[in-house]
C-alpha positions as CSV (number, residue, x, y, z in Angstrom):
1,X,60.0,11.9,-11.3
2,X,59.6,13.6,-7.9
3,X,58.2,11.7,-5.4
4,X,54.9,13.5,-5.0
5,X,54.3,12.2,-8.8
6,X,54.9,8.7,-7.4
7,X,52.6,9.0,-5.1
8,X,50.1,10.2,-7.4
9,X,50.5,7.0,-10.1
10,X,50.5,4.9,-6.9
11,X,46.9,5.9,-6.3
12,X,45.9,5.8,-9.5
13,X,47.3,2.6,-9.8
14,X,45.9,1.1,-6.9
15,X,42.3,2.6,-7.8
16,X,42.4,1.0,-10.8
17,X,43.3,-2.0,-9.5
18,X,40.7,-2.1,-7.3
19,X,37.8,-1.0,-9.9
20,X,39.1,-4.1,-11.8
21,X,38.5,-6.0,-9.6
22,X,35.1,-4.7,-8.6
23,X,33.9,-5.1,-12.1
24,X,35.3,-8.7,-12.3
25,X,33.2,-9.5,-9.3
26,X,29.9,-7.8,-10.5
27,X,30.7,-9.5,-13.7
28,X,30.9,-13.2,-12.1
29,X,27.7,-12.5,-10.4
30,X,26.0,-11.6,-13.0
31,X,27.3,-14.6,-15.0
32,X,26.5,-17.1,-11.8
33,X,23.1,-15.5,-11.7
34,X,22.1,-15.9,-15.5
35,X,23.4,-19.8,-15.2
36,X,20.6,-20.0,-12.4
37,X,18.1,-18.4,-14.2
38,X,18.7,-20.8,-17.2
39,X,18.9,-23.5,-15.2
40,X,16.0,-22.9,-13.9
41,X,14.0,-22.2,-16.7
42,X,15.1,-26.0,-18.0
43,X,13.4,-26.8,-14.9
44,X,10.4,-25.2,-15.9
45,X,10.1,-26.2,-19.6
46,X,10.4,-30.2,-18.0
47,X,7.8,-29.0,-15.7
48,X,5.5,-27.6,-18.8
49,X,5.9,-30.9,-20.7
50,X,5.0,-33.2,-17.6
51,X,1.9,-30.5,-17.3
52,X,1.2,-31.3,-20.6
53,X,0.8,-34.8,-20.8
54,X,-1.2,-35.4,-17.2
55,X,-4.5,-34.2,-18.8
56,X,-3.7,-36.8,-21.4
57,X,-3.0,-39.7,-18.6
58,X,-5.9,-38.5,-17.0
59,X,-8.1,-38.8,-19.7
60,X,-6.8,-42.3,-20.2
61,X,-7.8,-43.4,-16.8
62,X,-11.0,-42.0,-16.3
63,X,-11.9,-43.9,-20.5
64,X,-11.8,-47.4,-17.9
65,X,-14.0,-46.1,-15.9
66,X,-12.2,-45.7,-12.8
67,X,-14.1,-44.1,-10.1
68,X,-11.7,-42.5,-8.4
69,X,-13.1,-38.8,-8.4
70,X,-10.8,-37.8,-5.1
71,X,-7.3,-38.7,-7.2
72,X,-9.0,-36.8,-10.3
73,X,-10.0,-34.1,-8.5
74,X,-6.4,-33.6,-6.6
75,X,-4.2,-33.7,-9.8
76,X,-6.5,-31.2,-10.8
77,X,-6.2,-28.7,-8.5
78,X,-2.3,-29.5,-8.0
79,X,-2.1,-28.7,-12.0
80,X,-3.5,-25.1,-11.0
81,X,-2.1,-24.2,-8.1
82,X,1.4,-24.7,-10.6
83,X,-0.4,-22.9,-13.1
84,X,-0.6,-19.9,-10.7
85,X,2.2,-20.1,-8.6
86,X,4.6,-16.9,-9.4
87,X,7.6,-17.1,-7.5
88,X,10.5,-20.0,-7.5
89,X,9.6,-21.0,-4.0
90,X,5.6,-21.1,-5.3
91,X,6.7,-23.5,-7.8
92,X,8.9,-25.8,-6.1
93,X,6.2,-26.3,-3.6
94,X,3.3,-26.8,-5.8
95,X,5.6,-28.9,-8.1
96,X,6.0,-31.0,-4.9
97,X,1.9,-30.8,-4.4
98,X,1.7,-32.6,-8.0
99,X,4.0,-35.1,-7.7
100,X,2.2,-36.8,-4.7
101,X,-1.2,-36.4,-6.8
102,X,1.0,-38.2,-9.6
103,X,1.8,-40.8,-7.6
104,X,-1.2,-41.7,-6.0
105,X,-3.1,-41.7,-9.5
106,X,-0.3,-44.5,-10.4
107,X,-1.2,-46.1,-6.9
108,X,-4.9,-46.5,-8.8
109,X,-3.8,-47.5,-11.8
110,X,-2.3,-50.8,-9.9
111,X,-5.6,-51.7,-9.5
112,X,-6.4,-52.2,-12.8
113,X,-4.3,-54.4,-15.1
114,X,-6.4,-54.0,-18.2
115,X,-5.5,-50.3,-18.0
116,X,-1.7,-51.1,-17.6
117,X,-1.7,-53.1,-20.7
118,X,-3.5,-50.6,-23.1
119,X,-1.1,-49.3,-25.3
120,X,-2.1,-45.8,-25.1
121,X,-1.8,-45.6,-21.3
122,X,1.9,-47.6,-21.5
123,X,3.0,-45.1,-24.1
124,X,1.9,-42.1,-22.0
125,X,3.5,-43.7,-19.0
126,X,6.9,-43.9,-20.9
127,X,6.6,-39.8,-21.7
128,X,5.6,-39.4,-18.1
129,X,9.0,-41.8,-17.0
130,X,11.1,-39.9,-19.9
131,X,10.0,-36.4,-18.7
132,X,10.1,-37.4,-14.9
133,X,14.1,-38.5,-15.6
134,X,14.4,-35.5,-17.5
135,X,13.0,-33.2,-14.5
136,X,15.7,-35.2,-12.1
137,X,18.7,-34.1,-14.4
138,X,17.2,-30.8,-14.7
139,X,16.4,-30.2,-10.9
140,X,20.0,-31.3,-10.3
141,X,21.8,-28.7,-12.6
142,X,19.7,-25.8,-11.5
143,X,20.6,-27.1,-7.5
144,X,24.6,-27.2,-8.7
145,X,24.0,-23.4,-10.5
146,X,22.3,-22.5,-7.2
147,X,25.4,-24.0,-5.4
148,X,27.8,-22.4,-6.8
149,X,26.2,-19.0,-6.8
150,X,24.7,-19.1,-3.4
151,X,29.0,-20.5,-2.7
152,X,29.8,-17.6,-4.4
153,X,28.0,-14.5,-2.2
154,X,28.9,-15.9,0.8
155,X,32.3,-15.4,-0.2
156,X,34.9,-12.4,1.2
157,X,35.3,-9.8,-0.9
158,X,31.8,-10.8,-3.3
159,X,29.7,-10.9,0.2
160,X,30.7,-7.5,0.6
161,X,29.6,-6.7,-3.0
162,X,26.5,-8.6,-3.3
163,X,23.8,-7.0,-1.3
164,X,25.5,-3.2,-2.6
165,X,25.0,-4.5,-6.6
166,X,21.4,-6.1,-5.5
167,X,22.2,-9.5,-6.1
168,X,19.9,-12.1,-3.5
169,X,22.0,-13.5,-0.7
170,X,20.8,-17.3,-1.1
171,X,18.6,-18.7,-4.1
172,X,16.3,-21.9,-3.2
173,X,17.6,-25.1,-4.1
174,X,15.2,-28.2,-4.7
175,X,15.3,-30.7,-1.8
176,X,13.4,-34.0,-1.3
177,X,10.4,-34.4,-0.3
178,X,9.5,-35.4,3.4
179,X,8.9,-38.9,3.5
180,X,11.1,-39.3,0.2
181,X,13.8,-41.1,3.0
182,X,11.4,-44.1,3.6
183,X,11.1,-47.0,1.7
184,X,7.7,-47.9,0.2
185,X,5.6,-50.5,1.6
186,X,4.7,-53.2,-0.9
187,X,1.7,-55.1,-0.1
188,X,-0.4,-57.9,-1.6
């Protein structure tokens, strides 16, 4: 083989090297950004079943009478500003929005112990509890997915790589709430 033939199958090898190892990039990319996507969309089917069972609660609350129009009114409008948020970023924040509503609405419900003992409201309160702990274990493997691919295209050569193939250079993780760090005060 004359040496200008080696030279030749070295390029070619070395090409083809390289294009392997573009499409194996691309390929993990594309794999790390479908795990975030289902990941989320766990997120989101916890989210739909909490949605689901707050008119419910609600419902049960205002039956005793309550008059607590303000709490009503914010779960209310927290429930459609998730409705119509669009992007991931939309969502996480009016997620956060309903949550406080939540909480103060179970705030209220201290208040009245007759309402804590109905059966109705206590088996309501346990799908809110199972879906709120489902959420947490959702909201934790969509923030490792988002980890690992937001590790991944920071990463030398798939940095390089990422914003030529379109891929987003960071995806939003969940974080806690402000205030989340300080301990409730309990008074009586």
């Amino acid at each position: 083989m004359s040496k200008g033939m080696m030279w030749v199958v070295g390029i070619v090898a070395a090409a083809i090297i390289l294009i392997g190892a573009i499409v194996g990039i691309y390929n993990s990319l594309v794999a790390k950004d479908v795990a975030v996507k289902t990941a989320w969309s766990q997120v989101e089917t916890q989210y739909q079943r909490r949605f689901d069972l707050i008119p419910n609660l609600v419902e049960t609350v205002k039956g005793y009478k309550i008059h607590e129009a303000e709490v009503f009114k914010n779960i209310a409008d927290a429930r459609a500003k998730l409705a119509g948020a669009g992007s991931v970023n939309d969502k996480i924040s009016a997620t956060n929005g309903l949550e406080g509503a939540i909480s103060r609405l179970l705030v209220v419900v201290e208040n009245y112990p007759n309402l804590k003992a109905d059966a109705n409201f206590r088996q309501l309160m346990d799908n809110l509890e199972g879906t709120e702990n489902r959420i947490s274990v959702s909201r934790m493997r969509y923030n490792e997915s988002v980890q690992d691919y937001n590790t991944s295209v920071r990463k030398f050569p798939t940095v390089i790589f990422a914003g030529m193939f379109g891929f987003d250079r960071e995806k939003p993780m969940f974080e806690a709430q402000k205030g989340a760090e300080e301990t409730p005060k309990v008074k009586f």
